[in-house]
C-alpha positions as YAML, in Angstrom:
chain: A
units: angstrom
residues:
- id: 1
  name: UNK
  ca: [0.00, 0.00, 0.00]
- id: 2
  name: UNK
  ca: [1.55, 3.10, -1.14]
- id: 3
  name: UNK
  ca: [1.84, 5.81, 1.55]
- id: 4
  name: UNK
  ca: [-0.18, 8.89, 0.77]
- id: 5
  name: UNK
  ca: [2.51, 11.87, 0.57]
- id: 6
  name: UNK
  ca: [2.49, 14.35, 3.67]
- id: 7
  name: UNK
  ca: [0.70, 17.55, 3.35]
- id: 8
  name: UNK
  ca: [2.86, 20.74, 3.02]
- id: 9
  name: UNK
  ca: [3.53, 22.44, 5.69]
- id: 10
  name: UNK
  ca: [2.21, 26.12, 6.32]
- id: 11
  name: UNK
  ca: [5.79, 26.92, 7.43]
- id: 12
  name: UNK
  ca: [7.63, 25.20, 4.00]
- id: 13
  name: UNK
  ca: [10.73, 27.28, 2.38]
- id: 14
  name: UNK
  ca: [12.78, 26.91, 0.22]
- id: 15
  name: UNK
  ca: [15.12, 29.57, 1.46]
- id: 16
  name: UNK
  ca: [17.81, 27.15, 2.83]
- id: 17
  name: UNK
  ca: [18.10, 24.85, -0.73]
- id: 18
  name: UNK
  ca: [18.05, 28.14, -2.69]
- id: 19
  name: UNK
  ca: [20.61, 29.67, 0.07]
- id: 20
  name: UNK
  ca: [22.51, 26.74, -1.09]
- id: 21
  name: UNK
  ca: [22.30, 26.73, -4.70]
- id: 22
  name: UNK
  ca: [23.81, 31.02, -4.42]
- id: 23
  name: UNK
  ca: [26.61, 29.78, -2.26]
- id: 24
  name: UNK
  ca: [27.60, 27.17, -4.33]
- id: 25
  name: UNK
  ca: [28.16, 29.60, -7.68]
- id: 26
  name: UNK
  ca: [29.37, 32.39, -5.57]
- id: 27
  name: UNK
  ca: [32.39, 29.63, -4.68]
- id: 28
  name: UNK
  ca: [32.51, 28.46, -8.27]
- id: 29
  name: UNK
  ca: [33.08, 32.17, -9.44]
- id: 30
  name: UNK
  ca: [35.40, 33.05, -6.53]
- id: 31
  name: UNK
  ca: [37.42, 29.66, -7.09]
- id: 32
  name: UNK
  ca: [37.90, 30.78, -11.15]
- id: 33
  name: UNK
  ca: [38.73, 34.14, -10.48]
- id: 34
  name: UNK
  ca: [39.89, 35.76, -13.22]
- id: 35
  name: UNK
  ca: [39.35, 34.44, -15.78]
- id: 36
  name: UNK
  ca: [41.65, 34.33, -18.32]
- id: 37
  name: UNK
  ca: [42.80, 33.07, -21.54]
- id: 38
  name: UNK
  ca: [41.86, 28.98, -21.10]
- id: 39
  name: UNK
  ca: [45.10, 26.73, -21.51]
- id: 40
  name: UNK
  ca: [45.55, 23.38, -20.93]
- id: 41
  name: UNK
  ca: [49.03, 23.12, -18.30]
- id: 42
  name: UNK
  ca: [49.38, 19.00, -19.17]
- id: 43
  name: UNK
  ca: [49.88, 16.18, -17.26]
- id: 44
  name: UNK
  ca: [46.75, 14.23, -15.23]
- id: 45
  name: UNK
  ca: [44.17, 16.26, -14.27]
- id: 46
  name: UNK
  ca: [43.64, 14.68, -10.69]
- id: 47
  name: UNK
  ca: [47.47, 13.96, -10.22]
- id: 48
  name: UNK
  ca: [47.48, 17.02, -7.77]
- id: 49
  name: UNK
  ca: [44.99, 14.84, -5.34]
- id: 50
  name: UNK
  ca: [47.89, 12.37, -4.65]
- id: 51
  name: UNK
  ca: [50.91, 15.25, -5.18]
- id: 52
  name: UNK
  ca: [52.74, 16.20, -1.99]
- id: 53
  name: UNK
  ca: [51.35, 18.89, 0.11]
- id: 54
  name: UNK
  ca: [52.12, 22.58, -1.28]
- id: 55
  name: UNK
  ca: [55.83, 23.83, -0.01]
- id: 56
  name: UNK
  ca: [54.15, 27.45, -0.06]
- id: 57
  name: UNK
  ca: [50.87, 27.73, 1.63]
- id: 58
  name: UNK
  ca: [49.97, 30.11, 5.03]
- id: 59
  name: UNK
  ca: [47.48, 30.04, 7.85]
- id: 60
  name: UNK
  ca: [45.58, 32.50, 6.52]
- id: 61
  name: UNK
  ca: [44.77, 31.03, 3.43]
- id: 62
  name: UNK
  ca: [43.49, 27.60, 4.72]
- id: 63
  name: UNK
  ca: [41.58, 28.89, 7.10]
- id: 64
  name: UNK
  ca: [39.87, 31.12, 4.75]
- id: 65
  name: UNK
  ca: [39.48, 28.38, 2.55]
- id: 66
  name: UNK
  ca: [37.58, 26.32, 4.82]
- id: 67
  name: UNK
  ca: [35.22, 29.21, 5.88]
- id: 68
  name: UNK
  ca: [34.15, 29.50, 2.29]
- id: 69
  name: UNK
  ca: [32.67, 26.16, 2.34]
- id: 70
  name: UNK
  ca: [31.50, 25.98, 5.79]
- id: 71
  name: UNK
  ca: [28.06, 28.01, 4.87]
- id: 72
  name: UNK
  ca: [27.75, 25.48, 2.22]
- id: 73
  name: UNK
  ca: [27.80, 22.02, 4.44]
- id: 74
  name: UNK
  ca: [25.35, 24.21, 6.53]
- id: 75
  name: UNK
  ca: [22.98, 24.87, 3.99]
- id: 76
  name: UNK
  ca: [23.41, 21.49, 2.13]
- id: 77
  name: UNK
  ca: [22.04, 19.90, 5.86]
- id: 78
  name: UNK
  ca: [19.52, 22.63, 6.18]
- id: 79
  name: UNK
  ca: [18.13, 21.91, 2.55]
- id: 80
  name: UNK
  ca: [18.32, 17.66, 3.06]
- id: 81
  name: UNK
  ca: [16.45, 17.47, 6.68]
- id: 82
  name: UNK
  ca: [14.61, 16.56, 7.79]
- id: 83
  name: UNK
  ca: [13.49, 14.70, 4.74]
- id: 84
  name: UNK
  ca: [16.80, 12.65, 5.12]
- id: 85
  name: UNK
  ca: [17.90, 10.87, 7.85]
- id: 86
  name: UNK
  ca: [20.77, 13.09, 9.74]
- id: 87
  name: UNK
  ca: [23.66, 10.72, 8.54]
- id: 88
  name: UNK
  ca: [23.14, 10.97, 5.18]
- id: 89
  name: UNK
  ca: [22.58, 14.80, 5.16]
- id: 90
  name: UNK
  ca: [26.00, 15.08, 6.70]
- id: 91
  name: UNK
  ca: [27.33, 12.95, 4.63]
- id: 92
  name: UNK
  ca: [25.64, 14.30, 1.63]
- id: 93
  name: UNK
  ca: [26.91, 17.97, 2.77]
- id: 94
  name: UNK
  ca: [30.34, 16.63, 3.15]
- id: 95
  name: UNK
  ca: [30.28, 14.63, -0.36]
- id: 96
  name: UNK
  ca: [28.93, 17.95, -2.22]
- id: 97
  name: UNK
  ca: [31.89, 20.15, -0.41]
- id: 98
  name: UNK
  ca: [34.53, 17.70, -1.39]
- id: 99
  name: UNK
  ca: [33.42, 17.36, -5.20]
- id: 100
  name: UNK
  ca: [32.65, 20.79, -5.86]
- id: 101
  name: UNK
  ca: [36.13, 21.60, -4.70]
- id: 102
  name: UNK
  ca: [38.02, 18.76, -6.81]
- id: 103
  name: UNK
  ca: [35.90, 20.33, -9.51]
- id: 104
  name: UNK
  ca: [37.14, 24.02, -8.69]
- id: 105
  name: UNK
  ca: [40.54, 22.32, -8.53]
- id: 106
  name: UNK
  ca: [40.00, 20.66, -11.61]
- id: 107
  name: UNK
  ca: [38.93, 23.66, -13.96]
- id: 108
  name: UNK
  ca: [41.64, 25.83, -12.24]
- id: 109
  name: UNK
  ca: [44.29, 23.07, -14.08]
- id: 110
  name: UNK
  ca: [43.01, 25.23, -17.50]
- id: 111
  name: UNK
  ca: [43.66, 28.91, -15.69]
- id: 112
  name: UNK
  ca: [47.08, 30.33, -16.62]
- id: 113
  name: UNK
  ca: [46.81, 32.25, -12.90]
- id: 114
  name: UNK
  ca: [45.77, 29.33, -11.08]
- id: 115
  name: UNK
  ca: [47.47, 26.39, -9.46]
- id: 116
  name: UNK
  ca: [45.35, 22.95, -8.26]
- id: 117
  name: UNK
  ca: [46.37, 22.08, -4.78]
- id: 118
  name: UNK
  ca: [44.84, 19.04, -2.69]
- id: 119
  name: UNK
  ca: [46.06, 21.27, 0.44]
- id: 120
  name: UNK
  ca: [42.67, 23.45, -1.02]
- id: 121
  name: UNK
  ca: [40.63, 20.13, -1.36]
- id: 122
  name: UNK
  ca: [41.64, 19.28, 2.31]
- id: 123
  name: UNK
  ca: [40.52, 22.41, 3.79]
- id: 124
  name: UNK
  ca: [37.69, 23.18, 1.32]
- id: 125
  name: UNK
  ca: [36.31, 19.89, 2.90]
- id: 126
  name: UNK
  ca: [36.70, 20.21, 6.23]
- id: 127
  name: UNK
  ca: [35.15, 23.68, 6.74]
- id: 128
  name: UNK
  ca: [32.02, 21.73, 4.99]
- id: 129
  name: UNK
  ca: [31.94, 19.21, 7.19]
- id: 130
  name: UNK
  ca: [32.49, 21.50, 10.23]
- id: 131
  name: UNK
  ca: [29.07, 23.85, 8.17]
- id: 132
  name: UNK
  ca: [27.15, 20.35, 7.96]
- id: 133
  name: UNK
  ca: [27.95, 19.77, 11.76]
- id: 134
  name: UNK
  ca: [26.70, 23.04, 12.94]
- id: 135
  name: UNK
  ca: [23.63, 22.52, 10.27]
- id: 136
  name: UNK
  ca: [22.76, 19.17, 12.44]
- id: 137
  name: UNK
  ca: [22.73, 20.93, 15.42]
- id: 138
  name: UNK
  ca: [20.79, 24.61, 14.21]
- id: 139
  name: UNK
  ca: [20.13, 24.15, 10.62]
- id: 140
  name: UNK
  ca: [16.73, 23.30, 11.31]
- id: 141
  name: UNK
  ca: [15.95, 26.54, 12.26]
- id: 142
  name: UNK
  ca: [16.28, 27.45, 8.30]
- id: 143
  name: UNK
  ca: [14.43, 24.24, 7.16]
- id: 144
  name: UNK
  ca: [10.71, 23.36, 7.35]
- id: 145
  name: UNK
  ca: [8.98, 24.34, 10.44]
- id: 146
  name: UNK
  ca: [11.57, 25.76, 11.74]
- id: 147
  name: UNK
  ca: [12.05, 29.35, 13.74]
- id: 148
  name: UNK
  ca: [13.26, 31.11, 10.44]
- id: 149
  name: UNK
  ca: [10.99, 29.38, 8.28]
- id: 150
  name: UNK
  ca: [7.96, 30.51, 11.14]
- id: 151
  name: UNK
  ca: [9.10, 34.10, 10.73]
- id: 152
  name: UNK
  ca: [9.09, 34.02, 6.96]
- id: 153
  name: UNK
  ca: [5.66, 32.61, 6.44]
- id: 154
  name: UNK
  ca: [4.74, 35.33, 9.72]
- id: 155
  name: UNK
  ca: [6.78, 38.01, 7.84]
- id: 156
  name: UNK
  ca: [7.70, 38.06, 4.25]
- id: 157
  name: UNK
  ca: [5.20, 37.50, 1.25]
- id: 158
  name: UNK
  ca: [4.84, 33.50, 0.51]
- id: 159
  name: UNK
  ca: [6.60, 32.16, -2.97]
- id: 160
  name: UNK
  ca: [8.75, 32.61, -5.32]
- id: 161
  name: UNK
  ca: [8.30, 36.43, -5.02]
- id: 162
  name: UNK
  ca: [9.70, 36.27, -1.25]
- id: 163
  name: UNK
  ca: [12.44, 33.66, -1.46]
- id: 164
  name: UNK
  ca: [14.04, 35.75, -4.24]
- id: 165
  name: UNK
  ca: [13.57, 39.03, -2.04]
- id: 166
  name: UNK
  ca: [15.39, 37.36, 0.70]
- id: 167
  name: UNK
  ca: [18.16, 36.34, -1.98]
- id: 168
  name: UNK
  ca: [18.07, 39.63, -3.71]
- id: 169
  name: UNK
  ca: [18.97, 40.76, 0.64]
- id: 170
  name: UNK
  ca: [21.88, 38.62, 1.33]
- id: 171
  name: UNK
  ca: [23.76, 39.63, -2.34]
- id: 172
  name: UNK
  ca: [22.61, 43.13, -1.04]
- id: 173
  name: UNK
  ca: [24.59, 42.61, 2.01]
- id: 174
  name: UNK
  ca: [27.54, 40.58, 0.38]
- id: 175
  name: UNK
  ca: [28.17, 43.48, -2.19]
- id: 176
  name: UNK
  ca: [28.49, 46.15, 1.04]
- id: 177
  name: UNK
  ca: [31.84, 44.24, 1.56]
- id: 178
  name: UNK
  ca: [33.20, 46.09, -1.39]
- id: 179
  name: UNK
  ca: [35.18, 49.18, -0.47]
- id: 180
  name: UNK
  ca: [35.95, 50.46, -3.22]
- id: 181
  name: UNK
  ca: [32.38, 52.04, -4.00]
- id: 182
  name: UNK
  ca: [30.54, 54.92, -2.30]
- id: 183
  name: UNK
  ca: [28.45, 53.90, 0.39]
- id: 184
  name: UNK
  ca: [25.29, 51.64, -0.97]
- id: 185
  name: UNK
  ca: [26.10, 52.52, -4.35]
- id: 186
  name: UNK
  ca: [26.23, 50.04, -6.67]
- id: 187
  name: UNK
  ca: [25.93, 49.08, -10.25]
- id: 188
  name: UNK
  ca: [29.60, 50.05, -11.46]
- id: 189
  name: UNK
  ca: [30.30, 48.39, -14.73]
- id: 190
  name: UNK
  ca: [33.11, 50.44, -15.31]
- id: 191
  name: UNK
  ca: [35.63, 47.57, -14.08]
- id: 192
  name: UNK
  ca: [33.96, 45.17, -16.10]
- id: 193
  name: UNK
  ca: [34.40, 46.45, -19.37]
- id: 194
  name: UNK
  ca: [37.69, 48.48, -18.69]
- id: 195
  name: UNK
  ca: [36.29, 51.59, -18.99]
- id: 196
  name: UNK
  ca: [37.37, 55.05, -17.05]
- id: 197
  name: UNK
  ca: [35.58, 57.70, -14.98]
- id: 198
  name: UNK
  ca: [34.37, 60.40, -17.51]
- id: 199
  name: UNK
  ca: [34.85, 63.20, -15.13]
- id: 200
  name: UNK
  ca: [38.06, 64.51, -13.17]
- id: 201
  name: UNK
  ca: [37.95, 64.20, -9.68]
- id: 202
  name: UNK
  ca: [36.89, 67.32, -6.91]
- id: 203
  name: UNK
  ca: [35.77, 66.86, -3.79]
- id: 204
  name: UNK
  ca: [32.77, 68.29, -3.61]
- id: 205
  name: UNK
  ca: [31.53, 65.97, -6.77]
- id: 206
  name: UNK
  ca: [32.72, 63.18, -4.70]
- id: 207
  name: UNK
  ca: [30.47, 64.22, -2.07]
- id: 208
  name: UNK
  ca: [27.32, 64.82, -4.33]
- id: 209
  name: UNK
  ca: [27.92, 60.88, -5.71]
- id: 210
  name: UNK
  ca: [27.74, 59.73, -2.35]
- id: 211
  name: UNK
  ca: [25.05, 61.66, -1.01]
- id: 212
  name: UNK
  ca: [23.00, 60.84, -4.43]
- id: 213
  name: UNK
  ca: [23.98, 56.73, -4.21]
- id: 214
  name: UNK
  ca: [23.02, 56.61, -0.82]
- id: 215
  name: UNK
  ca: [19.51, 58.32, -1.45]
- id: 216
  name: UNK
  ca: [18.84, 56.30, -4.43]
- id: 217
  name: UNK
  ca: [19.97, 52.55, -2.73]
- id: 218
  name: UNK
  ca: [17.64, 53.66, 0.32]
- id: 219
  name: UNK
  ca: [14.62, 54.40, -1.37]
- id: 220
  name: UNK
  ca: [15.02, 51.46, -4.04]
- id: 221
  name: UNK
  ca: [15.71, 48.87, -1.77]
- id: 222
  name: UNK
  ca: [13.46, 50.13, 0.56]
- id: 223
  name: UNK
  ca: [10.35, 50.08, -1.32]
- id: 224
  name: UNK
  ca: [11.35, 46.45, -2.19]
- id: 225
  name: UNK
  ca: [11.82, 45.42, 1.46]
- id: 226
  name: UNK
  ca: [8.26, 47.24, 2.60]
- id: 227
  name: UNK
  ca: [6.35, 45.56, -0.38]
- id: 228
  name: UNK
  ca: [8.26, 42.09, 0.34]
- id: 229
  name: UNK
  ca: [6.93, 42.07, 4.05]
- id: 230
  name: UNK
  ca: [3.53, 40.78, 5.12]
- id: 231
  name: UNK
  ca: [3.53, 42.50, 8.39]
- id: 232
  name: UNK
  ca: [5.42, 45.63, 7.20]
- id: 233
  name: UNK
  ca: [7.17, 47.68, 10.07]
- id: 234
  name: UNK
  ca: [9.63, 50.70, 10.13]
- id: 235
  name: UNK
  ca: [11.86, 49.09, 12.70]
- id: 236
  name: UNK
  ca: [12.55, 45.64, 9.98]
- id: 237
  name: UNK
  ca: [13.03, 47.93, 6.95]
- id: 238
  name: UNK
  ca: [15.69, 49.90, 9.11]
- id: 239
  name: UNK
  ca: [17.55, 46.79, 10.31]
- id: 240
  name: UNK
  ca: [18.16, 45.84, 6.65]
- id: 241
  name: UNK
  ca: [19.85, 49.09, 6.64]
- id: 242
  name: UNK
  ca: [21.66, 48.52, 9.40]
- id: 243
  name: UNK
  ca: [22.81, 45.21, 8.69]
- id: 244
  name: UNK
  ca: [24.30, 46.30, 5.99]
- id: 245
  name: UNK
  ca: [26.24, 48.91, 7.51]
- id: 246
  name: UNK
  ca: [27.30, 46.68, 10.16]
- id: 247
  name: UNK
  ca: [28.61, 44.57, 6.97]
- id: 248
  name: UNK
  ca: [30.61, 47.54, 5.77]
- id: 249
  name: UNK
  ca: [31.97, 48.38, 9.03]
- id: 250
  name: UNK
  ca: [33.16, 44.69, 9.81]
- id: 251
  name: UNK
  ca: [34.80, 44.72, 6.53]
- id: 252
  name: UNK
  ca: [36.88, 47.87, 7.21]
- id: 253
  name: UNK
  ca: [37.70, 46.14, 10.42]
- id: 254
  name: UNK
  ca: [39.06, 42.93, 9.31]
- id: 255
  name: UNK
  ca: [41.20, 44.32, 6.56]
- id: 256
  name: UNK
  ca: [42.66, 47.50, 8.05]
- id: 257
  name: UNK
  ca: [42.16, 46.96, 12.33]
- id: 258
  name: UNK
  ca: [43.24, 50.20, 13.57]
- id: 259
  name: UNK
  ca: [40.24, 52.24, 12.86]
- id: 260
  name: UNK
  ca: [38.88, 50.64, 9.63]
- id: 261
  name: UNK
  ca: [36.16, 50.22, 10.61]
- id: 262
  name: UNK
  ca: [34.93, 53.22, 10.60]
- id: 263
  name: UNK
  ca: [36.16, 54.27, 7.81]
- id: 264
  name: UNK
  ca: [33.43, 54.53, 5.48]
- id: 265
  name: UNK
  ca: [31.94, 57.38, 7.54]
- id: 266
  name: UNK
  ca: [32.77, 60.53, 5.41]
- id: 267
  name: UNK
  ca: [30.53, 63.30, 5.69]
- id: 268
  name: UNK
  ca: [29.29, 62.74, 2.17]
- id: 269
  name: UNK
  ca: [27.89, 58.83, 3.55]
- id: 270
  name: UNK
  ca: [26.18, 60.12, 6.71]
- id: 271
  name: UNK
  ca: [24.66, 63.15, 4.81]
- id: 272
  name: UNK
  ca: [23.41, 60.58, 1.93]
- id: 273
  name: UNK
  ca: [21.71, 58.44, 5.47]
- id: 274
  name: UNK
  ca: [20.15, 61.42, 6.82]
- id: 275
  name: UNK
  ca: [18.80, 62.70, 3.30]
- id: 276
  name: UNK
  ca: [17.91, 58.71, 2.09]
- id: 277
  name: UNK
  ca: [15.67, 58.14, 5.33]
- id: 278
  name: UNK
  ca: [13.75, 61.11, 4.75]
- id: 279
  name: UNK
  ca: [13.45, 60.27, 0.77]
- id: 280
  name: UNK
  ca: [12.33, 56.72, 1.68]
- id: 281
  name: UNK
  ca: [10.01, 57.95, 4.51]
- id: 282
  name: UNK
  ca: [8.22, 60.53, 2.07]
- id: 283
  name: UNK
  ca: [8.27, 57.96, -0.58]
- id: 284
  name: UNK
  ca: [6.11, 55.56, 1.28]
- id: 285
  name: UNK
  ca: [3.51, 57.69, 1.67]
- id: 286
  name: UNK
  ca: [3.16, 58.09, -2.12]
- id: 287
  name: UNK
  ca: [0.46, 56.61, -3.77]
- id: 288
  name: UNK
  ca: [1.40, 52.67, -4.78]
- id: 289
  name: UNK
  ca: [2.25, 53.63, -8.63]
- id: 290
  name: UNK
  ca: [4.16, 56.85, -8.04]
- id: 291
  name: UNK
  ca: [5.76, 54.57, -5.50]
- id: 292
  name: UNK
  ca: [6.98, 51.98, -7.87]
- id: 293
  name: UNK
  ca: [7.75, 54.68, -10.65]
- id: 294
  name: UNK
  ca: [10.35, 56.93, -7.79]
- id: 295
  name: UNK
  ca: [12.00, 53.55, -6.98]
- id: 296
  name: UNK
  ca: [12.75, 52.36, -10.21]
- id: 297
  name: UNK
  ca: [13.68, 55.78, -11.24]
- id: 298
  name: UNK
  ca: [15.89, 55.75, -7.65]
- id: 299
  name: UNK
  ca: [17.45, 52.69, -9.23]
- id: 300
  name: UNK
  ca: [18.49, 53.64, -12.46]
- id: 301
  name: UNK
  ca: [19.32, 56.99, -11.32]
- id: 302
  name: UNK
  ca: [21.75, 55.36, -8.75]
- id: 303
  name: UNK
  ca: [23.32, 53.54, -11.50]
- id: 304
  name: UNK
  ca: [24.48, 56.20, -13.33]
- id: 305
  name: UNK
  ca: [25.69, 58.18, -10.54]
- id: 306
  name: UNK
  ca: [27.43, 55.25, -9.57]
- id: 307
  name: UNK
  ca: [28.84, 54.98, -13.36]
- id: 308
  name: UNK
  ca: [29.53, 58.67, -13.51]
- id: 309
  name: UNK
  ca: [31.43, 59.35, -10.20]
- id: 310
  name: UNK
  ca: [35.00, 60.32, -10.51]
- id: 311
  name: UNK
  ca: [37.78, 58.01, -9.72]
- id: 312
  name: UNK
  ca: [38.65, 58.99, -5.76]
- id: 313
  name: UNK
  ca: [42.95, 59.52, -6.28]
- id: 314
  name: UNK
  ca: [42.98, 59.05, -2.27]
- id: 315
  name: UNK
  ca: [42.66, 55.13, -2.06]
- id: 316
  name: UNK
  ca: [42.05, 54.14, 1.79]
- id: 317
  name: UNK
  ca: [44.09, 51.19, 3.05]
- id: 318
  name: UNK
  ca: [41.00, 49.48, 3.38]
- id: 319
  name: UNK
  ca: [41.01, 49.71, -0.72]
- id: 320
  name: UNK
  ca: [44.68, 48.57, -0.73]
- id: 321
  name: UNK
  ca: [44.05, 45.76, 1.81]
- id: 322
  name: UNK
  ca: [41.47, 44.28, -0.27]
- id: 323
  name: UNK
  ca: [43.52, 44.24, -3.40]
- id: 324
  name: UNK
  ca: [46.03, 42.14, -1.82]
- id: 325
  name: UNK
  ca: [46.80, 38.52, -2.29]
- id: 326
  name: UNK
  ca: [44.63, 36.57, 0.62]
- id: 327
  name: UNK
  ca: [41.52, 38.65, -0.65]
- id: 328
  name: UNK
  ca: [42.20, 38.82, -4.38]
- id: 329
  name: UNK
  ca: [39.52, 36.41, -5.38]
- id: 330
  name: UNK
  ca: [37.31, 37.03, -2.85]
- id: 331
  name: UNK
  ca: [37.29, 41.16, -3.81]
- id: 332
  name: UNK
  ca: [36.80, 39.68, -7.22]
- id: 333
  name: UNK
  ca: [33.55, 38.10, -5.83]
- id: 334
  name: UNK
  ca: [32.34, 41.08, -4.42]
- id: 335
  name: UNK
  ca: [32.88, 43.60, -7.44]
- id: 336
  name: UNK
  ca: [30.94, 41.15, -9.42]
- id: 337
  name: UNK
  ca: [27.81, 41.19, -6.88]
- id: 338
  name: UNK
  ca: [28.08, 44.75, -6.31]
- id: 339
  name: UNK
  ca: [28.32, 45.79, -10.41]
- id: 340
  name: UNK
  ca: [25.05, 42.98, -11.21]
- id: 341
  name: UNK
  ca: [22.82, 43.78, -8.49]
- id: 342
  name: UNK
  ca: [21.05, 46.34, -9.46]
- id: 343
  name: UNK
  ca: [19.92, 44.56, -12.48]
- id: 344
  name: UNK
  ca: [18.45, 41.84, -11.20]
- id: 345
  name: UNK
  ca: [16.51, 44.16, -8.52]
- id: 346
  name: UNK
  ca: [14.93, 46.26, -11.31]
- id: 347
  name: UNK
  ca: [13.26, 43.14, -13.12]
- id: 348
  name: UNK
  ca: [12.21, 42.43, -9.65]
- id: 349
  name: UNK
  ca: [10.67, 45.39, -8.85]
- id: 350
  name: UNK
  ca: [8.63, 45.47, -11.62]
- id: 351
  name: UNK
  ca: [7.36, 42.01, -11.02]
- id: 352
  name: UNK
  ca: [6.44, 43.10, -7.33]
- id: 353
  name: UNK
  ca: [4.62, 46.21, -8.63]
- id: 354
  name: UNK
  ca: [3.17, 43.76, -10.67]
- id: 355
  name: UNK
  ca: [1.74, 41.43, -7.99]
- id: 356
  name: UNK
  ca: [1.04, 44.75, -5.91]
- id: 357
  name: UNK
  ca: [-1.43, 45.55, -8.84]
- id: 358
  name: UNK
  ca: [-2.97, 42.07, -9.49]
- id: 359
  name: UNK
  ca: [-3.77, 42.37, -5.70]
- id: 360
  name: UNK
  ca: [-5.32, 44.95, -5.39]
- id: 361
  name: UNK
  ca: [-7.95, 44.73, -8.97]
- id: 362
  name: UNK
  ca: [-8.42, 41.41, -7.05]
- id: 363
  name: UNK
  ca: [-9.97, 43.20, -3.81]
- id: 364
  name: UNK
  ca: [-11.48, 45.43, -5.64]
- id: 365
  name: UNK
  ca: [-13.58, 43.22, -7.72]
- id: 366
  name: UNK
  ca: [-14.17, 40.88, -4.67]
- id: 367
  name: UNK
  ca: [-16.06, 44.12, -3.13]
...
């Protein structure tokens, strides 16, 4: 007799599985970064697995290696339970950590900048089997039923509109890592495509880019977060602001620790705070179309501010920091995430107006 299949739960994401599947390609970009000109080195492909351990390596860089995977064996357990046993989500977790990095490995054998080293393999899986043992013990909080998944359903519009809000958040928060851009301002293609700033620098244009990004990210993202929560409240909308500057400060901190970390406090940042809470606070009270309309136009307009702003000749040592060796790929990462965002948040936004719409014809005609 063939069991009937369990009814969903009212608490069912698929935040931690989708969490997952963003990890995993942020790790395959940071692992190939940069790309280059493809070459094949010679030899066997897997002959690095049984190679000697690397003469060259530092503390640094193993450790950092195995924190890039251990969010993944957290996820991966997360995602698998509880509709796998907790053995073989572990070992699952700790299977997909080793292959993907003996695949990273693999691919970097074709990278004229890259060298395959089973030292990476080693730590890659171990800091996913160290995520997968922390996901035994709290990933259910992320999965089905669990506290996050409660306060999802309770909080943030069901579907595929909400899980990609909450992804749309975390790149959000991942690109505020970058230093090199004024604060919240994002969308620079500039490095990209090679291109340079079209005006010379002054100060005081400096300023106005930074005061204008910061305006436009807080009423864009803003009007996203408020129309992506089901029990909407002021005090959530400002944490994701202050999250992310939280993220920018602990950045600043890690790479220059005298002082860094407060770094990204010029005058030009804290006037574009002051000026963006009052733009997002007036722009909620528009009506819901002009409210969609000033974001995207926020959006775009942040963009080419962003795309516009003179090249700052004063590099901080957070900037240099973050150009060095240890964080080369990872900086990489970041500048990719930071330049695509806001591209994949306009298509968005139009597809929440969209449902914002549909929504409300549908109350209308039910009257």
């Amino acid at each position: 007799m063939t069991r009937p299949p369990r009814p969903a739960s009212p608490h069912t994401t698929h935040l931690a599985r989708n969490l997952a599947l963003l990890w995993t390609l942020l790790i395959a970009y940071a692992s190939l970064h940069p790309m280059g000109p493809v070459r094949d080195a010679g030899g066997d492909l897997f002959g690095f697995l049984l190679a000697p351990w690397p003469r060259y390596w530092t503390r640094f860089d193993v450790i950092a290696n195995a924190l890039g995977y251990l969010p993944l064996g957290f996820l991966a357990v997360a995602a698998l339970t509880p509709g796998h046993r907790r053995a073989a989500a572990f070992g699952t977790a700790v299977l997909l950590s080793c292959g993907l990095s003996v695949s990273m490995e693999v691919l970097q054998h074709f990278l004229p900048s890259r060298v395959p080293s089973n030292l990476d393999v080693a730590s890659n899986t171990v800091g996913g089997a160290f995520g997968a043992l922390l996901g035994l013990r709290w990933g259910p909080l992320l999965g089905h039923g669990g506290l996050l998944a409660r306060w999802r359903t309770r909080r943030i519009v069901r579907g595929h509109i909400g899980e990609f809000a909450l992804l749309l958040l975390f790149l959000w928060w991942l690109a505020q890592i970058d230093p090199d851009t004024p604060l919240f301002g994002l969308g620079d293609l500039r490095g990209l495509f090679g291109l340079e700033a079209p005006v010379d620098f002054t100060e005081r244009r400096y300023r106005a880019v930074e005061i204008g990004a910061c305006v436009c990210a807080m009423v864009s993202v803003g009007v996203i977060g408020w129309h992506t929560m089901r029990a909407r409240s002021l005090w959530l909308l400002g944490s994701t602001f202050g999250i992310a500057l939280v993220v920018k400060a602990g950045s600043g901190a890690v790479l220059v620790p005298d002082g860094g970390a407060w770094l990204w406090m010029t005058p030009g940042a804290l006037a574009g705070l002051a000026a963006g809470t009052l733009a997002l606070r007036v722009a909620l009270w528009l009506p819901l179309s002009l409210r969609f309309g000033v974001a995207a136009l926020a959006l775009l307009a942040g963009v080419a501010l962003v795309n516009l702003a003179p090249d700052n000749p004063y590099p901080s040592a957070v900037s240099d920091a973050w150009r060095a060796g240890h964080f080369f790929n990872f900086s990489g990462l970041t500048r990719l995430t930071s330049a695509l965002w806001p591209y994949f948040a306009l298509p968005y936004l139009m597809a929440l107006q969209l449902k914002e719409s549909r929504g409300r014809h549908a109350a209308h005609d039910h009257r």
